[in-house]
C-alpha positions in Angstrom: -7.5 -59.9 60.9 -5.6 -61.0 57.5 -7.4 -61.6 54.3 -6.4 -62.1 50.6 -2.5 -61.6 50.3 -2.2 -61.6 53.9 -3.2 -58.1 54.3 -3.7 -57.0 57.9 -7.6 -54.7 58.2 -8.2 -53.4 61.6 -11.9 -53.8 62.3 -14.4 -53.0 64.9 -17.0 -55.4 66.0 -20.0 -54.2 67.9 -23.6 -55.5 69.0 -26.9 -54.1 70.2 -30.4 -55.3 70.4 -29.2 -59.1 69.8 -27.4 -58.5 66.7 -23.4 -58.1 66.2 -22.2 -56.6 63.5 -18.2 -56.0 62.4 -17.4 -52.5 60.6 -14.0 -52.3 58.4 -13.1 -49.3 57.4 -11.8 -48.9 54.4 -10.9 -45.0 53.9 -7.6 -45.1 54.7 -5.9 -48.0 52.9 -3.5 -47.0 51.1 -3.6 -50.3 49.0 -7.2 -50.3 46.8 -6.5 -54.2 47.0 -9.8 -54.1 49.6 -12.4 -52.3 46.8 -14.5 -54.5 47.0 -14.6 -58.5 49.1 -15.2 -61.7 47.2 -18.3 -63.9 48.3 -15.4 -66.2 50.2 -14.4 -63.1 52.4 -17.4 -62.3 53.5 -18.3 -65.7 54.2 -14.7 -66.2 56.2 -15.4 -62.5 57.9 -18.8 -63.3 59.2 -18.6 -67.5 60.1 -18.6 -67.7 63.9 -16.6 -70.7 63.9 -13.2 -69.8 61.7 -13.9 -66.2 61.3 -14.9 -62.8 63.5 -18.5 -64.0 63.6 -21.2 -61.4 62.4 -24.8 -60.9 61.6 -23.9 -57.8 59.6 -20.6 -56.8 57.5 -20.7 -52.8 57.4 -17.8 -51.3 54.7 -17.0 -47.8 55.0 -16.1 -46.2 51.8 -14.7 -43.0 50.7 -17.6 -41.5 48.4 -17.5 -38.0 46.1 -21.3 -36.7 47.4 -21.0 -37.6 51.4 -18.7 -38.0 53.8 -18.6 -41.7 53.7 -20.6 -44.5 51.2 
């Protein structure tokens, strides 16, 4: 997938129980460009149609007090 500044993220989409969810990790960018999504991201990551198509967007962050945030 390519987002803002055409910057490739390698995600993992997954389901269980009826739902689907996609899980970007975002740990080991070396570009802090991905901090945080806009509102318009999210919206283009999870629309079935024109995106991956998701119930749930799950971000995995580097974090000081665990392993990930």
């Amino acid at each position: 997938m390519k987002i803002r500044n055409n910057t490739k993220i390698n995600f993992l989409k997954m389901h269980g129980t009826g739902n689907d969810f996609v899980i970007i990790d975002l740990r080991n960018l070396e570009e802090n460009i991905l901090e945080k999504f806009s509102d318009q991201e999210i919206e283009l990551i999870c629309n079935r149609y024109i995106g991956i198509g998701c119930d749930q967007l799950i971000l995995l962050k580097n974090c000081p007090r665990a392993d990930i945030e």
